[in-house]
DSSP file (Angstrom, degrees, kcal/mol; ACC not computed):
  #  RESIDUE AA STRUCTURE BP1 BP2  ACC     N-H-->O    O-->H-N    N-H-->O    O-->H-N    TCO  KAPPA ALPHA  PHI   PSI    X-CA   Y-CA   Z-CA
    1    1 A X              0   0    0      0, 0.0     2,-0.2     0, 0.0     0, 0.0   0.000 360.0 360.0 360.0 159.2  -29.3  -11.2  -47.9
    2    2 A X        -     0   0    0      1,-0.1     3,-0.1     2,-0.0     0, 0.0  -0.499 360.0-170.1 -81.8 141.3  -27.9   -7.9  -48.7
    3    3 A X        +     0   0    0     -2,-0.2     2,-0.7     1,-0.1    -1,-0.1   0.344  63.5  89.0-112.0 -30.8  -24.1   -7.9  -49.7
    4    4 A X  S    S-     0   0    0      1,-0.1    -1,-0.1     3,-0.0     3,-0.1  -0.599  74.7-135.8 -99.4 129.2  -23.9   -4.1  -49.6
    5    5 A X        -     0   0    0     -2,-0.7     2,-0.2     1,-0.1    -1,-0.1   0.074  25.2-108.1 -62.4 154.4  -23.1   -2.7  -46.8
    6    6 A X        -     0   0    0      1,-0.1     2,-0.7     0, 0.0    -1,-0.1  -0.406  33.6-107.2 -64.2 136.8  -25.1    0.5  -45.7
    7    7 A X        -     0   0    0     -2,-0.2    -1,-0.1    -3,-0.1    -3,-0.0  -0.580  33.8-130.4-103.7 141.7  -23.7    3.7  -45.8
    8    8 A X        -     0   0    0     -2,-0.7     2,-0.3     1,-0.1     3,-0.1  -0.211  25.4-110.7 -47.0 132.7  -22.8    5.2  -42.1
    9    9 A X    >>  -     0   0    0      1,-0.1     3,-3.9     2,-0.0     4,-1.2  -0.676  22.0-133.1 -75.8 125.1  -24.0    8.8  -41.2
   10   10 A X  H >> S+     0   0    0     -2,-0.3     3,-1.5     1,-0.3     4,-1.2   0.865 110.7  52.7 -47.3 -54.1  -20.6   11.3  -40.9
   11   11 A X  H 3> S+     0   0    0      1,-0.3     4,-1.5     2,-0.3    -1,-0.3   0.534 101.4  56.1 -66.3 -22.5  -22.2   12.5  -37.7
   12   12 A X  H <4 S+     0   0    0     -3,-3.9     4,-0.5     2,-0.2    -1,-0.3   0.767 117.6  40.1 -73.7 -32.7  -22.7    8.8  -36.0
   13   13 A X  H <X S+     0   0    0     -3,-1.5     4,-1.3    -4,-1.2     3,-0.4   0.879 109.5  54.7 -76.9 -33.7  -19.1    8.5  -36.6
   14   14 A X  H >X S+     0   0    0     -4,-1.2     3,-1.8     2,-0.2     4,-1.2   0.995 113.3  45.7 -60.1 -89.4  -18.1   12.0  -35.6
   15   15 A X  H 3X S+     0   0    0     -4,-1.5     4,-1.0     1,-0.3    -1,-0.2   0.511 113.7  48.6 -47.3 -19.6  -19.9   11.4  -32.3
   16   16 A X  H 3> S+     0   0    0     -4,-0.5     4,-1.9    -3,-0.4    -1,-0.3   0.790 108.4  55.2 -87.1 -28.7  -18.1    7.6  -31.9
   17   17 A X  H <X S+     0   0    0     -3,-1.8     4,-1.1    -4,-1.3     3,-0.3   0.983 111.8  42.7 -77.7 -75.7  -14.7    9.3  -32.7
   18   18 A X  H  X S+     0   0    0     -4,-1.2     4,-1.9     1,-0.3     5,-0.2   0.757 115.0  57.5 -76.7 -30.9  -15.3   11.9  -29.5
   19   19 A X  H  X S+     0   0    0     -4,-1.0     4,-5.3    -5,-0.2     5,-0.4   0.969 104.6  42.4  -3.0 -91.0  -16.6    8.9  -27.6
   20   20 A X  H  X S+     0   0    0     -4,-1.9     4,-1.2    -3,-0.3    -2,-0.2   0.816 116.7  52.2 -45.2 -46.9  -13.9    6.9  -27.8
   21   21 A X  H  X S+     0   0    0     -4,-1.1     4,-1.0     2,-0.2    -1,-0.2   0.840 111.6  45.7 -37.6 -64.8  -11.8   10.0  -27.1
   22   22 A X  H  X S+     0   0    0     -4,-1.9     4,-2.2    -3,-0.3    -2,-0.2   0.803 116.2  42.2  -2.8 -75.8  -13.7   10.9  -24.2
   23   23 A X  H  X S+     0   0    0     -4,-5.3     4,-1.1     1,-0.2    -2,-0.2   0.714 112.6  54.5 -75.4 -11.7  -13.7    7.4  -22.7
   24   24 A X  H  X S+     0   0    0     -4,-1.2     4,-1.5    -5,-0.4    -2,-0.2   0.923 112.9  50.9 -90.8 -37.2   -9.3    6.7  -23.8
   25   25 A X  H  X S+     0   0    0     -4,-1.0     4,-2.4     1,-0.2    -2,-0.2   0.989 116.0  39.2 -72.0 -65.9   -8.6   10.4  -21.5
   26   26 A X  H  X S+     0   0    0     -4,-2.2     4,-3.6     1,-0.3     5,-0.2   0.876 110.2  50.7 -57.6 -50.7  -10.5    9.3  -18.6
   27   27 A X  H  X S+     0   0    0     -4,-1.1     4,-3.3     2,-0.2    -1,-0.3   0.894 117.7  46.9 -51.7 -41.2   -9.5    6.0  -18.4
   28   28 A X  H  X S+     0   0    0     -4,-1.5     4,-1.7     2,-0.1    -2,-0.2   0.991 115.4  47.3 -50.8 -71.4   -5.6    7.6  -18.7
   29   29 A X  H  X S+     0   0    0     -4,-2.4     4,-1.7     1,-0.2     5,-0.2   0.933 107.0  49.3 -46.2 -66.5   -6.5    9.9  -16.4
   30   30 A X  H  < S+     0   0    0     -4,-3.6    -1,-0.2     1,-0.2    -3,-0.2   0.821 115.9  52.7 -34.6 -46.8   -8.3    7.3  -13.5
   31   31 A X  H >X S+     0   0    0     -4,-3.3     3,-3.1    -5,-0.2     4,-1.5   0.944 104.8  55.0 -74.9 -58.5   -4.9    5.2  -14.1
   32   32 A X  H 3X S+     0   0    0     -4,-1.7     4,-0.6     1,-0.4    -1,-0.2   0.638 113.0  38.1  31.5 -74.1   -2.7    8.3  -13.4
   33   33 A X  H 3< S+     0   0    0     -4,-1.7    -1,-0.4     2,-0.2    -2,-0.2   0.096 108.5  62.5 -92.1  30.6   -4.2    9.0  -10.1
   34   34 A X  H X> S+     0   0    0     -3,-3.1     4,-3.1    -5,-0.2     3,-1.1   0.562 109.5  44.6-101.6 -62.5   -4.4    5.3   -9.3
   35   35 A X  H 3< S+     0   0    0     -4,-1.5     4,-0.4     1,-0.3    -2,-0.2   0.769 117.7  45.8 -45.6 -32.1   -0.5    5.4   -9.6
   36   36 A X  T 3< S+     0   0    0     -4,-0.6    -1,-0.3    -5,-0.3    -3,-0.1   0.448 104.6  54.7-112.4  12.1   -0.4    8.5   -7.6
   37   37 A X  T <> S+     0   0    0     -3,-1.1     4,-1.2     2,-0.1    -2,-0.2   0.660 111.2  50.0 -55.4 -49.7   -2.6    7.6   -5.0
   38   38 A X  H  X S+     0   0    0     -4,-3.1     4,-1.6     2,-0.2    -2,-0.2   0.704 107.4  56.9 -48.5 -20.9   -0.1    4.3   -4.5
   39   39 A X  H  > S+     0   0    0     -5,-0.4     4,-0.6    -4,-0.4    -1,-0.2   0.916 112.4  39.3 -62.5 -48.4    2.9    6.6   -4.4
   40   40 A X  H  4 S+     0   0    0      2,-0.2     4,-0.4    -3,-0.1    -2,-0.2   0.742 110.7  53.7 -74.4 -30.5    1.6    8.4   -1.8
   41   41 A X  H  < S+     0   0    0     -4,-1.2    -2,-0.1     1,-0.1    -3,-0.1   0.688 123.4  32.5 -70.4 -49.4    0.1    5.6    0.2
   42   42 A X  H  < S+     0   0    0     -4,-1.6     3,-0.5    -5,-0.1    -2,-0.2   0.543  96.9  77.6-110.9  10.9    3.6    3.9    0.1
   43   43 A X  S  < S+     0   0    0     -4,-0.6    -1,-0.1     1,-0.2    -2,-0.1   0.925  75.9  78.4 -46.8 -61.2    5.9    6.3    0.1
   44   44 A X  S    S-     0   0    0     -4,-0.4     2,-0.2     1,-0.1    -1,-0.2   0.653  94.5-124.9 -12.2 -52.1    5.6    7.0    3.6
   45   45 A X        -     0   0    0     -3,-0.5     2,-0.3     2,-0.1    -1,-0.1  -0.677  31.1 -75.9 119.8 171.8    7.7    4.0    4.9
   46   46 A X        -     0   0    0     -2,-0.2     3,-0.1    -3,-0.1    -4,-0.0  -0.982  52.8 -90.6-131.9 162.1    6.7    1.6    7.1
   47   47 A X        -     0   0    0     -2,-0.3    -2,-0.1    19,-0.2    19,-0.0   0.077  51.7-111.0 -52.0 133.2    6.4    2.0   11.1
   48   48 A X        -     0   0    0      1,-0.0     2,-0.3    18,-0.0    -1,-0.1   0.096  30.9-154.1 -77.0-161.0    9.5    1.1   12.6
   49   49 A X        -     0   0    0     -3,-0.1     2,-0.1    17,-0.0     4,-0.1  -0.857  24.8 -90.9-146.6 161.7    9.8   -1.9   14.7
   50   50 A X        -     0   0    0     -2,-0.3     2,-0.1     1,-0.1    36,-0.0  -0.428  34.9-114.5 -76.3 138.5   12.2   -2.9   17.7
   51   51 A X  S    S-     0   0    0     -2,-0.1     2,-0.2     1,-0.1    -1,-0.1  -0.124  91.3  -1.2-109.0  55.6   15.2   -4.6   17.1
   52   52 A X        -     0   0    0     -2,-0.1     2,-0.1     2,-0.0    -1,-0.1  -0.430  61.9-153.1-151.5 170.4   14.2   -8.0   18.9
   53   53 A X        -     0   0    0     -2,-0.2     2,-0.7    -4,-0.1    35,-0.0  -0.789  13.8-123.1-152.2 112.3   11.8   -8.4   20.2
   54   54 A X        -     0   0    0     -2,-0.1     3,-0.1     1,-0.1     2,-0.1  -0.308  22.5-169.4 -54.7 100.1   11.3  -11.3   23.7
   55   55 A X        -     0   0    0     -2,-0.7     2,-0.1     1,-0.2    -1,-0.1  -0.135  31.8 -98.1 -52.8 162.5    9.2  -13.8   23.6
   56   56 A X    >   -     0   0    0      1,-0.1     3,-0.6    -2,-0.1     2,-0.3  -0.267  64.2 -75.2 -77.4-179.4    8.1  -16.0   26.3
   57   57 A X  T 3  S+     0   0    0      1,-0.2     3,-0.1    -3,-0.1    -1,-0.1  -0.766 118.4  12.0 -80.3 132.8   10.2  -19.6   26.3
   58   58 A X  T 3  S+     0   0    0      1,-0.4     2,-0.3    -2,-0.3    -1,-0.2   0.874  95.9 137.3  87.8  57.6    9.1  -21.9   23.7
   59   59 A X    <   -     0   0    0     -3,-0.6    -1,-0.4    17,-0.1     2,-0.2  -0.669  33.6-168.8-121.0 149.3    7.2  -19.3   22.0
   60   60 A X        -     0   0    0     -2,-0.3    16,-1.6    -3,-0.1     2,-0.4  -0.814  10.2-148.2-163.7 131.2    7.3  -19.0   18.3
   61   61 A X  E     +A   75   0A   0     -2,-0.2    14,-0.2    14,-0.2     3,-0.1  -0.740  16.5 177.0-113.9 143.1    5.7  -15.8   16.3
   62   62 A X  E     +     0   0A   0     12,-6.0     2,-0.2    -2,-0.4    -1,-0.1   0.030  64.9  19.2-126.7  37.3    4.2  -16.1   13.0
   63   63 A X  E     -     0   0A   0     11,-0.4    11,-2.1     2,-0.0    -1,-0.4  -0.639  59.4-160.8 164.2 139.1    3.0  -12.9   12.3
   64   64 A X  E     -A   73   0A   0     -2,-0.2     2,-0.3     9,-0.2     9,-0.2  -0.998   6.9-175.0-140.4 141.9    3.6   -9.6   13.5
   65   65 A X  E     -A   72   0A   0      7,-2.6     7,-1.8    -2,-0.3     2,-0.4  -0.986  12.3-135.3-137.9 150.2    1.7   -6.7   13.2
   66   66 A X  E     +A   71   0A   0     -2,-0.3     5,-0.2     5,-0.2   -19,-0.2  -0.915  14.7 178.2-131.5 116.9    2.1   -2.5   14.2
   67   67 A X        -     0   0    0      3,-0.6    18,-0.0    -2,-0.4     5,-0.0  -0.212  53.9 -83.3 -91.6 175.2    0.0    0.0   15.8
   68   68 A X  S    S-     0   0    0      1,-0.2    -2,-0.0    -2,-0.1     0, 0.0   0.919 120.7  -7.5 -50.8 -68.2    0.8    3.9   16.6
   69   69 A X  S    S+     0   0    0     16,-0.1    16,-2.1     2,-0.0     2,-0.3  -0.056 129.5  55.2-118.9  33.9    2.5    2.7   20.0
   70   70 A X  E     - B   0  84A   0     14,-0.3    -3,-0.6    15,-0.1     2,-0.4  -0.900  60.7-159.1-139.8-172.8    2.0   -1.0   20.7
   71   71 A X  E     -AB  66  83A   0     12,-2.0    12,-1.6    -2,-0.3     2,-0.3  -0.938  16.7-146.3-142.6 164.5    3.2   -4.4   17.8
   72   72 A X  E     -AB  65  82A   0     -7,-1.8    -7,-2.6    -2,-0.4     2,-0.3  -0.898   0.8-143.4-133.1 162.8    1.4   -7.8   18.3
   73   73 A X  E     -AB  64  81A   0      8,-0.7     8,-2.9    -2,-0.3     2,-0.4  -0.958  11.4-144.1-144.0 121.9    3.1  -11.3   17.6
   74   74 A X  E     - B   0  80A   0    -11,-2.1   -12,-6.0    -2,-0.3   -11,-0.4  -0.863  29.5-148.6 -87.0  94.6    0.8  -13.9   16.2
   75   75 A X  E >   -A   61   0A   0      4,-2.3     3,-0.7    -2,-0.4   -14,-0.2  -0.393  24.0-120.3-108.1-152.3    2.1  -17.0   17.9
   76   76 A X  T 3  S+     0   0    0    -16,-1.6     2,-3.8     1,-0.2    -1,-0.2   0.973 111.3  62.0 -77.3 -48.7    2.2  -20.8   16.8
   77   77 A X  T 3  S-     0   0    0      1,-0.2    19,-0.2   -17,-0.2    -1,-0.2   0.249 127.4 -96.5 -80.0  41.4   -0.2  -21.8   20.0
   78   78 A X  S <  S+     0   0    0     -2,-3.8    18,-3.4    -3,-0.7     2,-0.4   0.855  82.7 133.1  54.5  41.4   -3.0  -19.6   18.6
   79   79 A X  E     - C   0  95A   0     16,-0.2    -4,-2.3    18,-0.0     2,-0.5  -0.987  47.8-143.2-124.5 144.1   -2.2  -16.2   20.8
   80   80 A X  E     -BC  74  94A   0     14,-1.7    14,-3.9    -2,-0.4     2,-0.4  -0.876  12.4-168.3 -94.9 110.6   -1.7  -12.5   20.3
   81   81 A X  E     -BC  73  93A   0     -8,-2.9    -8,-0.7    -2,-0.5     2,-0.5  -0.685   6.9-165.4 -91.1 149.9    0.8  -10.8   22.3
   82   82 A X  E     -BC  72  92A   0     10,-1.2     9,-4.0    -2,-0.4    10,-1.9  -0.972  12.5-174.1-156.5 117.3    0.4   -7.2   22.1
   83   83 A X  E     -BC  71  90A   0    -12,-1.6   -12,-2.0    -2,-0.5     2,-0.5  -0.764  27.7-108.8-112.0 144.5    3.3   -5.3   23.3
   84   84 A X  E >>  -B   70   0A   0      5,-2.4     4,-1.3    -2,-0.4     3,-1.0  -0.866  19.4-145.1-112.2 164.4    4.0   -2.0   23.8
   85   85 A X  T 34 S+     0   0    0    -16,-2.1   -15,-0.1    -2,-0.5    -1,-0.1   0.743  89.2  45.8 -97.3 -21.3    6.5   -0.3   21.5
   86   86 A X  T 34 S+     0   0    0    -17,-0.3    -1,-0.3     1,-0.1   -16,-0.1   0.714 125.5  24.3 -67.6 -20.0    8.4    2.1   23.8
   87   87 A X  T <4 S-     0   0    0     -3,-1.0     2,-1.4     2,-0.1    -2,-0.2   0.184  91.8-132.5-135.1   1.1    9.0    0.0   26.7
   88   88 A X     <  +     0   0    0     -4,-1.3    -4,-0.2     1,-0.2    -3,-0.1  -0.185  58.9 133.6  82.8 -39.8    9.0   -3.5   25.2
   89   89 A X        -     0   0    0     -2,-1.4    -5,-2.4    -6,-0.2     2,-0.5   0.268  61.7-109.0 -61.6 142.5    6.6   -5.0   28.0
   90   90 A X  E     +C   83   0A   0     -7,-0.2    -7,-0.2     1,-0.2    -1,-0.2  -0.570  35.8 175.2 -94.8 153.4    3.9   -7.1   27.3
   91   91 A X  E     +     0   0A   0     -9,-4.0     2,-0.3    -2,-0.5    -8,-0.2   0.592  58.1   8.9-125.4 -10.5    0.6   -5.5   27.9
   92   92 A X  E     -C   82   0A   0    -10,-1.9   -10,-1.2     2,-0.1     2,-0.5  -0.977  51.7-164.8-150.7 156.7   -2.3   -7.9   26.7
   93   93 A X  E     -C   81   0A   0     -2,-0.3   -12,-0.3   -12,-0.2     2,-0.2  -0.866   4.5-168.1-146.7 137.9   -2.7  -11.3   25.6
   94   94 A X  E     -C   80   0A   0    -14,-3.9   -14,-1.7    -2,-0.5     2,-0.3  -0.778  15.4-137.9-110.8 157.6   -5.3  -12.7   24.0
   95   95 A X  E     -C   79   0A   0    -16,-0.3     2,-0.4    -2,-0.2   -16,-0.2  -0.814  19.6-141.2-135.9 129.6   -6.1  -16.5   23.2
   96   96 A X              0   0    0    -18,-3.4    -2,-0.0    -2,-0.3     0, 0.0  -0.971 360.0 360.0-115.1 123.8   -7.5  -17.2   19.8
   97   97 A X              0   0    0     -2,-0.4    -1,-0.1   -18,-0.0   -18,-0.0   0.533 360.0 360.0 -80.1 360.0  -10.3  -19.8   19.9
């Protein structure tokens, strides 16, 4: 085996040096607008929601979720109540098999 190392051509290095450059900007950049795409995404708020909302008796919601005008309630006896959000009233329910 060899013990000395070979010597590198300036221009292979020159060209790994603007590489590296290259590839450390973009990678800045990509995180940049990854952070300002979340900013924007959650800035916003989120839609409000009623403050109660009536269940049937002996009802229990484990998940709620909100469209442009209606919410659904995710209950314990596997059903989706789907309400709508101006007038409170329930407008579908579905049974989850």
């Amino acid at each position: 085996m060899d013990d000395n190392p070979r010597p590198v051509d300036p221009a292979t290095v020159k060209f790994l040096r603007v590489l590296v450059t290259v590839l450390t900007g973009t990678m800045i950049l990509g995180l940049l607008v990854l952070i300002g795409l979340f900013v924007i995404r959650f800035s916003g708020g989120a839609p409000p929601l009623p403050e109660a909302i009536e269940l049937p008796e002996g009802v229990a919601a484990t998940a709620v979720t909100v469209g442009d005008d209606w919410y659904a309630v995710v209950t314990r006896d596997d059903r989706i109540l789907v309400f709508d959000r101006d007038t409170g009233r329930l407008r579908q329910s579905v049974q989850i098999d």
